[in-house]
BAKOLKOL-519981 format. One record per residue: x negated, y negated, z negated of N, C-alpha, C, O in turn; residue number from 1. Coordinates in steps of 0.001 Angstrom, whole numbers, plus 500000, padded with zeros to 6 digits. Each point is the difference from the previous one (the first is absolute). Example, Ala and Ser with C-alpha at 12.3 -4.5 7.8 and 13.67 -1.06 7.14 Angstrom:
BAKOLKOL-519981
SITE   n.c1   n.c2   n.c3  ca.c1  ca.c2  ca.c3   c.c1   c.c2   c.c3   o.c1   o.c2   o.c3   n
SITE 486810 505690 492200 500890 498810 500000 499100 498800 500000 498964 500019 499335   1
SITE 501386 498931 501385 499180 498810 499940 500770 498910 499270 499491 498892 499831   2
//
This chain:
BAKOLKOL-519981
SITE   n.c1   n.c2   n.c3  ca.c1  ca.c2  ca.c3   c.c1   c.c2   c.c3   o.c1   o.c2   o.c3   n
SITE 517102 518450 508329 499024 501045 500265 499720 500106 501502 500861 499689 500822   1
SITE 497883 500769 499538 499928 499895 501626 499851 501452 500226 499963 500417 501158   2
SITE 499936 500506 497691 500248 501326 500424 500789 500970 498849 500672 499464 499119   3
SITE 499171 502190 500979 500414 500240 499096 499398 500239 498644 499246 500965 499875   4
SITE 501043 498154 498961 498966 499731 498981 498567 499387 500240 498878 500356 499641   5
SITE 501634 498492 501171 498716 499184 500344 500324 498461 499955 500996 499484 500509   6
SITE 497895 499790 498725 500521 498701 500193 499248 498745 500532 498863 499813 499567   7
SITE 501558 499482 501155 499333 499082 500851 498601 499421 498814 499737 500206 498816   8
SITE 499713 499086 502184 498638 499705 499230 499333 498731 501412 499965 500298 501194   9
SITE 499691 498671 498365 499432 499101 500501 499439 499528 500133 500627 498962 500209  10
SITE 497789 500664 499946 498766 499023 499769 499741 498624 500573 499945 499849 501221  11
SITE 499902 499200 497987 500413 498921 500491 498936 499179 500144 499851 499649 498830  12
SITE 499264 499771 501817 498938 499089 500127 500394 498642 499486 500528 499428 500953  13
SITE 499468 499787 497997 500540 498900 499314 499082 498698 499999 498819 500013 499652  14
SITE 501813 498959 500743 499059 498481 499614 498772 500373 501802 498909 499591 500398  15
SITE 501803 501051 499952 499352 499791 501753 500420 500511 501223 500825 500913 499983  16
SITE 498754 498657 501083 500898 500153 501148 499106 500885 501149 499998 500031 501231  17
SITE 499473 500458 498021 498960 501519 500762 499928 500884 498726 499847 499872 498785  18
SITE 500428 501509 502550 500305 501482 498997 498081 500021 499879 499114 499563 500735  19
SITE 500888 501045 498187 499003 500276 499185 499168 498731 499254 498802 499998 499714  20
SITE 502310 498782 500025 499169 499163 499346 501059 499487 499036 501145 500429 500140  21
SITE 498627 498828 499042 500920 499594 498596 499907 501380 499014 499147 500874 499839  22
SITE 502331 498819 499530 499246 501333 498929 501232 500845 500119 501079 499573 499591  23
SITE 498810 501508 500907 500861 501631 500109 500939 500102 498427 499649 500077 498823  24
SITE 501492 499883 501774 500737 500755 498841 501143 501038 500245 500777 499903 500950  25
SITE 499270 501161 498064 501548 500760 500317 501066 499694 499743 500269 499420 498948  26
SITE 500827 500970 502171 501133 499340 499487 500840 501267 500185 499933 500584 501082  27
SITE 500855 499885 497939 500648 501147 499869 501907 499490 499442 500414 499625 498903  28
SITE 500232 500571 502263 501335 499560 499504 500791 501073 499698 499889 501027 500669  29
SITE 501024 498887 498277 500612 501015 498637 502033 499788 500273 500805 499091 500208  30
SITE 499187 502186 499637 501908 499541 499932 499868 500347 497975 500732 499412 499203  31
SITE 498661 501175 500557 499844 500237 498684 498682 499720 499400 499058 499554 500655  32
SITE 500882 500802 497687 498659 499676 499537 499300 501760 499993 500762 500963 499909  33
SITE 498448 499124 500149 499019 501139 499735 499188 499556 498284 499440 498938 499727  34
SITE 500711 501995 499568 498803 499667 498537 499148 499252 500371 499812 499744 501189  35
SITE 499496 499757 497821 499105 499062 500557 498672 500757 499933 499004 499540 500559  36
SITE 500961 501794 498661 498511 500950 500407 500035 499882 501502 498977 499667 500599  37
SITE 502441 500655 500208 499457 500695 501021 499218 497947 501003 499045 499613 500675  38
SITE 502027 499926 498801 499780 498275 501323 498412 499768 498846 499549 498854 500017  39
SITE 499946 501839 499372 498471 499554 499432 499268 501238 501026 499029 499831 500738  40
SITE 501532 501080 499116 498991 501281 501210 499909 499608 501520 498851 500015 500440  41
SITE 502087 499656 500398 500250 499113 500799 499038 499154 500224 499101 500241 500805  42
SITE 500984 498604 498467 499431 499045 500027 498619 500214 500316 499402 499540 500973  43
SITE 499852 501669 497541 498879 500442 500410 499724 501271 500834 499376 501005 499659  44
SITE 501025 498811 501113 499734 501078 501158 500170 498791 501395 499236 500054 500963  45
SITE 501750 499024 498938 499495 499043 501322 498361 499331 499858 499402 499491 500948  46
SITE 500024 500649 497592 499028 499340 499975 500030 498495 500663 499076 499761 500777  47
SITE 501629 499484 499057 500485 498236 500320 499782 498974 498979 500713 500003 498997  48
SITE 498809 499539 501086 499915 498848 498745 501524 499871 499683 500256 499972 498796  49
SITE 500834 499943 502088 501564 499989 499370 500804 501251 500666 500006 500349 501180  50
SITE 500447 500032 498072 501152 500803 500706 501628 498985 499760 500027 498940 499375  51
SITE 500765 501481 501052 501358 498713 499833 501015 501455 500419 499944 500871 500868  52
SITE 500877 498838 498097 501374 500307 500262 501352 499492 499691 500198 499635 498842  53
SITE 500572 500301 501847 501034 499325 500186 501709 500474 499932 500229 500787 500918  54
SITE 500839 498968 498344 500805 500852 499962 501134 498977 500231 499724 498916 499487  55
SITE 501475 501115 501140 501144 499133 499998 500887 499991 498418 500306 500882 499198  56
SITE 499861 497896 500856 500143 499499 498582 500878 498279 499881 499589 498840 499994  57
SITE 501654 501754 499932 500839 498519 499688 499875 499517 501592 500167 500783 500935  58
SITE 499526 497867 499218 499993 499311 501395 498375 499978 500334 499448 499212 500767  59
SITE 500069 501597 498648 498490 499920 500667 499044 501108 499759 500302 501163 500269  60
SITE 498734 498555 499309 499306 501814 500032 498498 500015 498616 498933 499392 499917  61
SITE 501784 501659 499199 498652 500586 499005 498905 499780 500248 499777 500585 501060  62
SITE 499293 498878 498590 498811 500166 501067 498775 500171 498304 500128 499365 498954  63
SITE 498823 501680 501373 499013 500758 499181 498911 500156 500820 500095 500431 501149  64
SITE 498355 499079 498064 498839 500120 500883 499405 500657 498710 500164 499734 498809  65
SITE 498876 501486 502017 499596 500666 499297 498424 500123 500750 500006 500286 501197  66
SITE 498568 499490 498077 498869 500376 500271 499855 501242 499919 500882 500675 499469  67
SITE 497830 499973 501105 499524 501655 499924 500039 499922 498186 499212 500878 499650  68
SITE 501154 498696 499558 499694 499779 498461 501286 499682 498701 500393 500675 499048  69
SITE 499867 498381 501320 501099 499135 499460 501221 499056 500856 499801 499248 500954  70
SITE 501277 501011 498485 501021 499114 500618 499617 498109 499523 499418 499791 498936  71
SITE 500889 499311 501751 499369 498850 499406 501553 498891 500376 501070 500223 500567  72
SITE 498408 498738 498866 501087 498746 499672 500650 499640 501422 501207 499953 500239  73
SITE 497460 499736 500894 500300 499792 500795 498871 499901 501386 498774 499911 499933  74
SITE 501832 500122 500935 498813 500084 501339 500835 499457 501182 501062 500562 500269  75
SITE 498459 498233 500549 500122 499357 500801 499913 500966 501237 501010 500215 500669  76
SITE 497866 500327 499616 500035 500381 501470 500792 501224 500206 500252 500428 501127  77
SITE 500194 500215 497630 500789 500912 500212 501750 499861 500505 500739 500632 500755  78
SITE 499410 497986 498214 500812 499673 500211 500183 499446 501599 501037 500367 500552  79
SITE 498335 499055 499979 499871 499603 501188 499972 500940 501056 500410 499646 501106  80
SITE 499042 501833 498662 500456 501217 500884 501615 500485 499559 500709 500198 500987  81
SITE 499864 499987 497879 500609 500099 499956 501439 499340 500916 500845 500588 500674  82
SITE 498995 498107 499031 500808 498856 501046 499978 500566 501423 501005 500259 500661  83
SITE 497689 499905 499738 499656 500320 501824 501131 501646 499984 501094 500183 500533  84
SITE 498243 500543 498818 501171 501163 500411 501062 499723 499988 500679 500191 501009  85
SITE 499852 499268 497876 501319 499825 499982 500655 499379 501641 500644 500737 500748  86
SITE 499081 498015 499532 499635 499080 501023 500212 500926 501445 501016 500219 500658  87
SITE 497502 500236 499534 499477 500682 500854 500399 501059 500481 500379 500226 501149  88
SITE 499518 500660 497701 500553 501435 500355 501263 500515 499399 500112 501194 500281  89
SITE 500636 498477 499178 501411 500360 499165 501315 499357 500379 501092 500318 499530  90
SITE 498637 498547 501562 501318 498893 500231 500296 499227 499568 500749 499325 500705  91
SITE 498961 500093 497837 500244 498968 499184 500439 498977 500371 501140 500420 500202  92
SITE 498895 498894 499977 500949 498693 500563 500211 498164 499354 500124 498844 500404  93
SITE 499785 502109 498155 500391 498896 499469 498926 498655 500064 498985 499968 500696  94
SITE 501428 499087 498528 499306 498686 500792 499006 499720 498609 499574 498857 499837  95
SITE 500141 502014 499359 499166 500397 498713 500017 501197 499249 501099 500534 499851  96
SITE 497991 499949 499690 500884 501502 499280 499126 500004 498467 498792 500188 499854  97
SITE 502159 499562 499168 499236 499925 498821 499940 501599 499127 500906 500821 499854  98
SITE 497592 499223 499640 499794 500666 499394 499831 500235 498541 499256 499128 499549  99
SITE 501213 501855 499368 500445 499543 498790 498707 500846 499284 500031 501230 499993 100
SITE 499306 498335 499656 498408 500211 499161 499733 500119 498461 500674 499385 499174 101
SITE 498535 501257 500579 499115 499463 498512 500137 498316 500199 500975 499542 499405 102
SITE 498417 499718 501145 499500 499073 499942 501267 498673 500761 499767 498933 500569 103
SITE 501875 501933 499019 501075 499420 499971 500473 499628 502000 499190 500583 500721 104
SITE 501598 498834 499873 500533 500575 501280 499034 498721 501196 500016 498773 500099 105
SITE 499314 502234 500552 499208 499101 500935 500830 500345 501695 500567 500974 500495 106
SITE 499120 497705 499935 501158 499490 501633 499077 500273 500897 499055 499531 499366 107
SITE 500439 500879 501667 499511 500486 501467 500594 499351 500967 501202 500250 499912 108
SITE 498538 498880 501173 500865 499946 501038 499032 500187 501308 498799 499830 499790 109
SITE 501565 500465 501392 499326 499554 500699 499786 499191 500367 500975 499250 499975 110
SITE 497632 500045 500720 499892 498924 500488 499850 499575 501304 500178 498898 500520 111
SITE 499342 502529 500068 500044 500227 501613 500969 500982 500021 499867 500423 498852 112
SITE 500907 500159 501579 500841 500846 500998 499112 501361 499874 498858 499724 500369 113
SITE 501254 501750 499216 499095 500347 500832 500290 500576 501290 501141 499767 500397 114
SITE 498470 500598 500006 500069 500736 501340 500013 501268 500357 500699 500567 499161 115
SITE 498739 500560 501981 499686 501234 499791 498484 500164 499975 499405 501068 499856 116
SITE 500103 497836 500290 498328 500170 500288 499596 498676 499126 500649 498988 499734 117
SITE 498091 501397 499940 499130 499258 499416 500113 499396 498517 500327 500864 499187 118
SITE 499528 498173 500401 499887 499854 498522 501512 498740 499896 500362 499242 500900 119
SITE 500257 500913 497696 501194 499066 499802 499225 499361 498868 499221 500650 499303 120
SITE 501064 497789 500500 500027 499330 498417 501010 499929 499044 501081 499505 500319 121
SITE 498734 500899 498606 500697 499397 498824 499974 499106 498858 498833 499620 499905 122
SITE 501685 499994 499423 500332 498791 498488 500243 500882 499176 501030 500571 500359 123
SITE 498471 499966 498478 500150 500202 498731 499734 498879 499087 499039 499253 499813 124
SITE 502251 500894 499630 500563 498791 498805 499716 500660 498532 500839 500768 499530 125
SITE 498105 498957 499837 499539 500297 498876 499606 499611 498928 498916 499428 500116 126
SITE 501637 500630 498392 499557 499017 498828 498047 499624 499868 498898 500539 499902 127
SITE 501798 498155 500192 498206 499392 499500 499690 500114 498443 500792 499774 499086 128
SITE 497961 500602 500820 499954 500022 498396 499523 498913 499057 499331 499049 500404 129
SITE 500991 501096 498455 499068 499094 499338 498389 500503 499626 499951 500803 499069 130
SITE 499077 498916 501386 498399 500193 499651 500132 499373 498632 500843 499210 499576 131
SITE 498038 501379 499801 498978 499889 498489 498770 499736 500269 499818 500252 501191 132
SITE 498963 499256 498170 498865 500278 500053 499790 500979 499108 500549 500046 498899 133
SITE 498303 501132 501720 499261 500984 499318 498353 499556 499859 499253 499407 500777 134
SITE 500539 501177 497831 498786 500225 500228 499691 501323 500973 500778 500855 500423 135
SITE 497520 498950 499801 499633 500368 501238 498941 501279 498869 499036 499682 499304 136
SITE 501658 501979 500878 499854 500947 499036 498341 500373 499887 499926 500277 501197 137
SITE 499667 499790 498661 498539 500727 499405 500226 501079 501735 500993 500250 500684 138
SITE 497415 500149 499452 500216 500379 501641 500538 499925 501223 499804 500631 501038 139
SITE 501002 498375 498623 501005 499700 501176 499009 499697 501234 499962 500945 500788 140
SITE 499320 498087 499525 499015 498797 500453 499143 500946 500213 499799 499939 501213 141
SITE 499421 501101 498255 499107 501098 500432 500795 500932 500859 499389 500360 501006 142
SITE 501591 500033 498880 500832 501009 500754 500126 499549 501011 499863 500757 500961 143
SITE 500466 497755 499291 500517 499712 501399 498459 499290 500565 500032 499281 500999 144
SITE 498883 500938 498412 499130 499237 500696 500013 498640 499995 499160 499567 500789 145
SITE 501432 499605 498662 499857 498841 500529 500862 498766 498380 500703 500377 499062 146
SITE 498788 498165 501287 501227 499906 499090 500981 498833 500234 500203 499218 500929 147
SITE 500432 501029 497588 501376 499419 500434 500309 498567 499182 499839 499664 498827 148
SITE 500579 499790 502130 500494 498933 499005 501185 499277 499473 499992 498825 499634 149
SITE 501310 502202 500357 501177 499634 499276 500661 501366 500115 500020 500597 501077 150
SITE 500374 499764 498114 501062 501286 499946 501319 499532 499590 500214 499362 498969 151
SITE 500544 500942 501779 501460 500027 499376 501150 501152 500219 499872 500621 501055 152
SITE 501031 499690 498262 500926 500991 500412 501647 499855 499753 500299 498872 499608 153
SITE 500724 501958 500527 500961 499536 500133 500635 500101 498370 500012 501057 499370 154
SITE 500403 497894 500202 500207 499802 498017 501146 501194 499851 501061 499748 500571 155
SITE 498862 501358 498821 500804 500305 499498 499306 501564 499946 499216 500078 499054 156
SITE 500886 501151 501719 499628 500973 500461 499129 500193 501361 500313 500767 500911 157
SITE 498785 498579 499067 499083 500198 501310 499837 501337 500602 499729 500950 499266 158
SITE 500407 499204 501969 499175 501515 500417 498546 499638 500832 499231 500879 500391 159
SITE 500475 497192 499863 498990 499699 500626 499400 498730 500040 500744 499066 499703 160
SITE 498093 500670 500591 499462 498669 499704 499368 499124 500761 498838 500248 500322 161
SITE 501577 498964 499968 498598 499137 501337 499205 499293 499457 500102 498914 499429 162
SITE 498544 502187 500903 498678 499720 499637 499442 498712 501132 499910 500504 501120 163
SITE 499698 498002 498896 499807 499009 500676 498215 500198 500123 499312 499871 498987 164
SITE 500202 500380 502070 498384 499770 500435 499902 498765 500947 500811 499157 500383 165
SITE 497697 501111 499865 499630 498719 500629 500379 499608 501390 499934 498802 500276 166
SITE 500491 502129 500725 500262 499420 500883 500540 501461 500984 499840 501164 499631 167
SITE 500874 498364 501785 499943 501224 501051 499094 501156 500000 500282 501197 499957 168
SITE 498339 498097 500109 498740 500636 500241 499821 500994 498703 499905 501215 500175 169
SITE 500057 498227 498576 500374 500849 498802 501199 501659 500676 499771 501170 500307 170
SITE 501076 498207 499644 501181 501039 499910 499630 501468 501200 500246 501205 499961 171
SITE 499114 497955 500942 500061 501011 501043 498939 501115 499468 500229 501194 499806 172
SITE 498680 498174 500030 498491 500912 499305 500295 501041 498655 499349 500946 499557 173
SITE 501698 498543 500091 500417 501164 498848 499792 501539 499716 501056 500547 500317 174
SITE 498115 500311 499260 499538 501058 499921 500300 500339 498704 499157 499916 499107 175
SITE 502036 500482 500699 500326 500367 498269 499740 501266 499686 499736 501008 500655 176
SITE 500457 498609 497601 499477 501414 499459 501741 500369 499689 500597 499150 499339 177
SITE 500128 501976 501084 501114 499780 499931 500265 500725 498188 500755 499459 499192 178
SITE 498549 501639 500550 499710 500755 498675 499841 498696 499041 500697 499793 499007 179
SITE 498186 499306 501503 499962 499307 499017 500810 498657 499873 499669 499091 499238 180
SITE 501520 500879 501659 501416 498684 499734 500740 500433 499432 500770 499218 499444 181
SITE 499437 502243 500358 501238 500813 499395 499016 500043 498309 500781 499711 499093 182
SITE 498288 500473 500564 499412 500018 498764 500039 498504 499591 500364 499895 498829 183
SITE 499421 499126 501662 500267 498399 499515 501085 499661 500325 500127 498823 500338 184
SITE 501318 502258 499688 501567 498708 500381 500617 501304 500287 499447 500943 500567 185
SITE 502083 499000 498860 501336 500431 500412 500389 499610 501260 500631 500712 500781 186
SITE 498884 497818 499484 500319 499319 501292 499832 499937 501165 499256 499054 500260 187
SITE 501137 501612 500811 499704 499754 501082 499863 498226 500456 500607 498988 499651 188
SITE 498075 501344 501458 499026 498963 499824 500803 499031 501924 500208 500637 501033 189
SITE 499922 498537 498875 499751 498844 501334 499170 498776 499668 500082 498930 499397 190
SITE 498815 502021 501537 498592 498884 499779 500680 499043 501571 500515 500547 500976 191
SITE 499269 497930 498834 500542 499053 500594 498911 498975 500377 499071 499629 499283 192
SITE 501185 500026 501838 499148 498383 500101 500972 499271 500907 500908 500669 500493 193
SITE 498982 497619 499877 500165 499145 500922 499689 501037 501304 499223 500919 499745 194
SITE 501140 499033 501174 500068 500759 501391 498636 498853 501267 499906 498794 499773 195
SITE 499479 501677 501075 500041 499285 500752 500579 499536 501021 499787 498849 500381 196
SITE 501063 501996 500246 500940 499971 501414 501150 500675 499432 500400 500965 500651 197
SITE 500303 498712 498150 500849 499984 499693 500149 499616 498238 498951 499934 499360 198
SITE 501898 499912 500185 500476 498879 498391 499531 501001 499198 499190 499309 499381 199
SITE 500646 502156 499986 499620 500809 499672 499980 501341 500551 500731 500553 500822 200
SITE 497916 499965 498310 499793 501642 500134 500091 500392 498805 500310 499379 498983 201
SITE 499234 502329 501277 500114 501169 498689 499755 500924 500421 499876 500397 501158 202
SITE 500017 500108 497747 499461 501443 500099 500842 500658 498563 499997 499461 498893 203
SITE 500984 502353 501610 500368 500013 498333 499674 501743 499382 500297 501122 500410 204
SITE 499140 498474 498717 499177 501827 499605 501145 499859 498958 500446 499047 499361 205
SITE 499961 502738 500745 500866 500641 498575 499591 501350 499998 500657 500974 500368 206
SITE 497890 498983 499062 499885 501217 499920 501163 500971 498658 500373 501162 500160 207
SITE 499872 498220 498985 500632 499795 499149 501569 501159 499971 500496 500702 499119 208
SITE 499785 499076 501999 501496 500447 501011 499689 500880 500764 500934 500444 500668 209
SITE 497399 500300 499613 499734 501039 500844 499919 498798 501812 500220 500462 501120 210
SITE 499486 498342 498638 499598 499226 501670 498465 498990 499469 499765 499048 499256 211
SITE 499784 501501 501291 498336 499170 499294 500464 499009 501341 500295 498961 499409 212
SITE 499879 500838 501693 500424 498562 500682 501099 500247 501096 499910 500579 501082 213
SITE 501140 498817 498317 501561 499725 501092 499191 499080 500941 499170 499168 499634 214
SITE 501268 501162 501878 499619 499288 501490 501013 498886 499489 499614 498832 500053 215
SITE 501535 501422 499502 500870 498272 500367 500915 500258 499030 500666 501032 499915 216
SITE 499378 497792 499166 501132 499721 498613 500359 499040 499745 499380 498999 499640 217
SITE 502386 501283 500612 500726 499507 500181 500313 499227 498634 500275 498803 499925 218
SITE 499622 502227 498855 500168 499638 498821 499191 499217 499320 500355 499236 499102 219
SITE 498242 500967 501405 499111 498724 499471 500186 499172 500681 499814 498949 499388 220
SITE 500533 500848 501831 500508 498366 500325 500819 499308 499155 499804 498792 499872 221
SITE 501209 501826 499437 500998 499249 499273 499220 499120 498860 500419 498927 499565 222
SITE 498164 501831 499960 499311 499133 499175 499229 499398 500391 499905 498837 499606 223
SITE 499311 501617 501224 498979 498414 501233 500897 499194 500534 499415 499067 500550 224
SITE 502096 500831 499578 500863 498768 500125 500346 499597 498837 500488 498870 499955 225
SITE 499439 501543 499357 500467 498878 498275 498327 499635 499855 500018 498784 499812 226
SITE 498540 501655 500180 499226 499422 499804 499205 499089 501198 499349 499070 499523 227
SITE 500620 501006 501397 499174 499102 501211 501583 499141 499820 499686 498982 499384 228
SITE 501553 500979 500824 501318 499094 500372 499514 499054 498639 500066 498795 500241 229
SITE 499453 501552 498358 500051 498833 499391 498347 499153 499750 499744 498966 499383 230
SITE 499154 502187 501553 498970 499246 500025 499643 498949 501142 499143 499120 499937 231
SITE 501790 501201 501219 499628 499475 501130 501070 499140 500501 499973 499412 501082 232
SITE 501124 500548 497919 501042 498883 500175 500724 500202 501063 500653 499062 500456 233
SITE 499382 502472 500278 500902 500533 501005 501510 500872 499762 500327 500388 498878 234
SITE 500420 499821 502201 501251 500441 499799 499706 500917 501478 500699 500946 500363 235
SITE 498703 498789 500000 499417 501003 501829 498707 500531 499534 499200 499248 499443 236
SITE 500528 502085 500761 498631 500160 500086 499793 501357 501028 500907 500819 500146 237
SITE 497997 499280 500428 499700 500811 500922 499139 501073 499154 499435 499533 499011 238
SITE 500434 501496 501180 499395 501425 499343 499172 501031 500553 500564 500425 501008 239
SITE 498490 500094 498813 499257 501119 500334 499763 500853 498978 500006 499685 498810 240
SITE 499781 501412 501641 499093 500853 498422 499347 500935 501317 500292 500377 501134 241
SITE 498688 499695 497915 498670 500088 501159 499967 501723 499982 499307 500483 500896 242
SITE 501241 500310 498354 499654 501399 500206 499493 500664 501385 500238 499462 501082 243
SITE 499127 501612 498813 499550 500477 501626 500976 500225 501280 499789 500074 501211 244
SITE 501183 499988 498109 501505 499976 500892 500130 498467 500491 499993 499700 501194 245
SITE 500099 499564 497984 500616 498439 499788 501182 499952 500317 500542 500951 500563 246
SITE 500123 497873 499125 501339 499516 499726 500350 498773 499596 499187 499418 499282 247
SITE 501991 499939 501041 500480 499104 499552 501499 499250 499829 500971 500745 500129 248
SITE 499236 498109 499644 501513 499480 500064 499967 498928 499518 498985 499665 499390 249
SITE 502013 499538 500716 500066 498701 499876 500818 500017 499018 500697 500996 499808 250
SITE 499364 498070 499507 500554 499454 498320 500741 498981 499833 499749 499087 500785 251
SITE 501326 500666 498259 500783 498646 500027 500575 500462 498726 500511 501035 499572 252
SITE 499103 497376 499838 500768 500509 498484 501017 499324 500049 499923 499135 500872 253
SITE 501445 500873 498316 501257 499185 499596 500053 500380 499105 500295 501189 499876 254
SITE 499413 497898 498863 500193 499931 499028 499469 501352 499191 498831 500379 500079 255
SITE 502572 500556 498832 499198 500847 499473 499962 501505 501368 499960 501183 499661 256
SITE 500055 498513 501279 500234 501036 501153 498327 500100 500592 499180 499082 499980 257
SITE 500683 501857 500368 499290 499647 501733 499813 501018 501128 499903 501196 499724 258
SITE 500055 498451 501287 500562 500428 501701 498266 500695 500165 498903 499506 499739 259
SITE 501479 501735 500771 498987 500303 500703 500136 500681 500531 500624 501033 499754 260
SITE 498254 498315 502241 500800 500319 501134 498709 500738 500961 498934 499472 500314 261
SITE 501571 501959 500035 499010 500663 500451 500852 501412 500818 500938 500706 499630 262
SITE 498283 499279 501531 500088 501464 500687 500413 501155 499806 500575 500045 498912 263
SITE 499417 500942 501618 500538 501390 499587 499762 500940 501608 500626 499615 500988 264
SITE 498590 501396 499093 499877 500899 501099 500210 501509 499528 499441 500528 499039 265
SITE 501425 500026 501782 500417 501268 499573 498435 501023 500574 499485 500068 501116 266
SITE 500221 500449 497873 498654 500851 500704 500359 501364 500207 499759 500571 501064 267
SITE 501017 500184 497610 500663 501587 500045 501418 500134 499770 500575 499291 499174 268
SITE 500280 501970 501821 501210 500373 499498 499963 501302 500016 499542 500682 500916 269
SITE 500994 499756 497955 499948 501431 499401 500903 500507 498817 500961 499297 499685 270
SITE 498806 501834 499660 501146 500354 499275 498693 500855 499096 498835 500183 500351 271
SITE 501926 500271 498271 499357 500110 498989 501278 501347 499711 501167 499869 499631 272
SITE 498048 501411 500709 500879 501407 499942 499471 500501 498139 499060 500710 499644 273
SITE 501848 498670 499634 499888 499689 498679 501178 500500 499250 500614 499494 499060 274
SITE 499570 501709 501632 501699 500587 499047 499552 500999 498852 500589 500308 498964 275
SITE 498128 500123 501564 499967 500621 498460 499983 499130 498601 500706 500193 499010 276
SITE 498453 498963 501154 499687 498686 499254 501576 499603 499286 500270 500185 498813 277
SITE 500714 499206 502269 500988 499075 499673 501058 501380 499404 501120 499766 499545 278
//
């Protein structure tokens, strides 16, 4: 606690190395759990595409991302603020710090040092999935304006899909109907192309989850590296997602794993006077 009945609270600029760019998330660290009404009120009251909380647990740490909406499987850039506090602002030390998830125990390390100033990198070690082909739903292609030409998602329980268009120039011009992606799909959408000044882009709408477009996702990379890694015959790939923020990170698959390596800038430190609540 940093006061009396107050608890730290963090905002983390993720997947970039300037405050006010990549995509903002909360990071709220726990000696206990709170109900999950209240880490859902929370959540929607930071208004963040993620909120993250974190609790010590065995040799590593609980870790829960929660939208202004729904708690979900999993989220990359949260996870990636999460790491930086730990790192950054808490002392951490260790030479990785794994986190134990829905989506089973993901590794963080740093990759730069950080410092007291400016932005640090990290490696998140995360399961690659297996893709399906989907058909491509009735309105989909009207909603997003534009169309597509391969859908696939992750085989088993999807929460999302990479929608493939024609090119950079496609992805960036995107003007969606966000009402009408949530009426054609459960799925949150990563519309994708070949990159020009870099191996791929994206763009990812969930209106679905209460975020009609995340600045930077971490979690749809894990599936634009199982699909561009087996279209483009790579194990390296370079990344953008074009949101008005922008963002990015670099990619490396091993096998059923893959590495993804990106920034972290601390933007807010604060506390969350939440004792009536807890």
């Amino acid at each position: 606690m940093t006061g009396d009945n107050a608890f730290p609270l963090y905002q983390v600029d993720a997947f970039t190395d300037k405050v006010l760019g990549g995509n903002p998330a909360a990071v709220m660290p726990l000696q206990q759990w709170p109900s999950d009404t209240v880490l859902q009120a929370i959540a929607a009251e930071n208004n963040l595409s993620e909120t993250a909380y974190f609790a010590p647990e065995g040799k590593g740490f609980r870790l829960r991302w929660f939208t202004p909406a729904v708690e979900v499987e999993l989220c990359g850039h949260a996870t990636l603020a999460t790491a930086h506090v730990l790192y950054r602002h808490l002392n951490y030390t260790g030479d990785a710090v794994s986190f134990f998830t829905r989506s089973g125990e993901l590794m963080v390390a740093p990759a730069q040092q950080p410092g007291q100033n400016g932005p640090a990198r990290y490696s998140m070690d995360f399961p690659l999935p297996a893709l399906g082909e989907l058909t491509v739903p009735d309105g989909l292609e009207t909603a997003l304006g534009v169309a597509i030409s391969d859908m696939q998602a992750p085989v088993g329980n999807p929460s999302m899909a990479v929608c493939v268009v024609e090119d950079e120039a496609a992805v960036r011009a995107l003007s969606p109907d966000f009402a009408g992606i949530a009426a054609a799909t459960p799925l949150n959408i990563i519309a994708t192309a070949q990159g020009d000044s870099c191996d791929i882009v994206s763009r990812f709408f969930g209106p679905q989850v209460g975020i009609d477009e995340d600045p930077v996702t971490g979690s749809a990379h894990c599936c634009l590296a199982a699909y561009w890694g087996k279209r483009l015959g790579a194990t390296s790939l370079s990344a953008r997602q074009l949101s008005a923020r922008g963002g990015g990170m670099d990619i490396t698959i091993d096998g059923d794993r893959v590495k993804l390596g990106g920034a972290a800038v601390t933007y807010l430190v604060g506390e969350v006077v939440a004792h009536a609540l807890l």
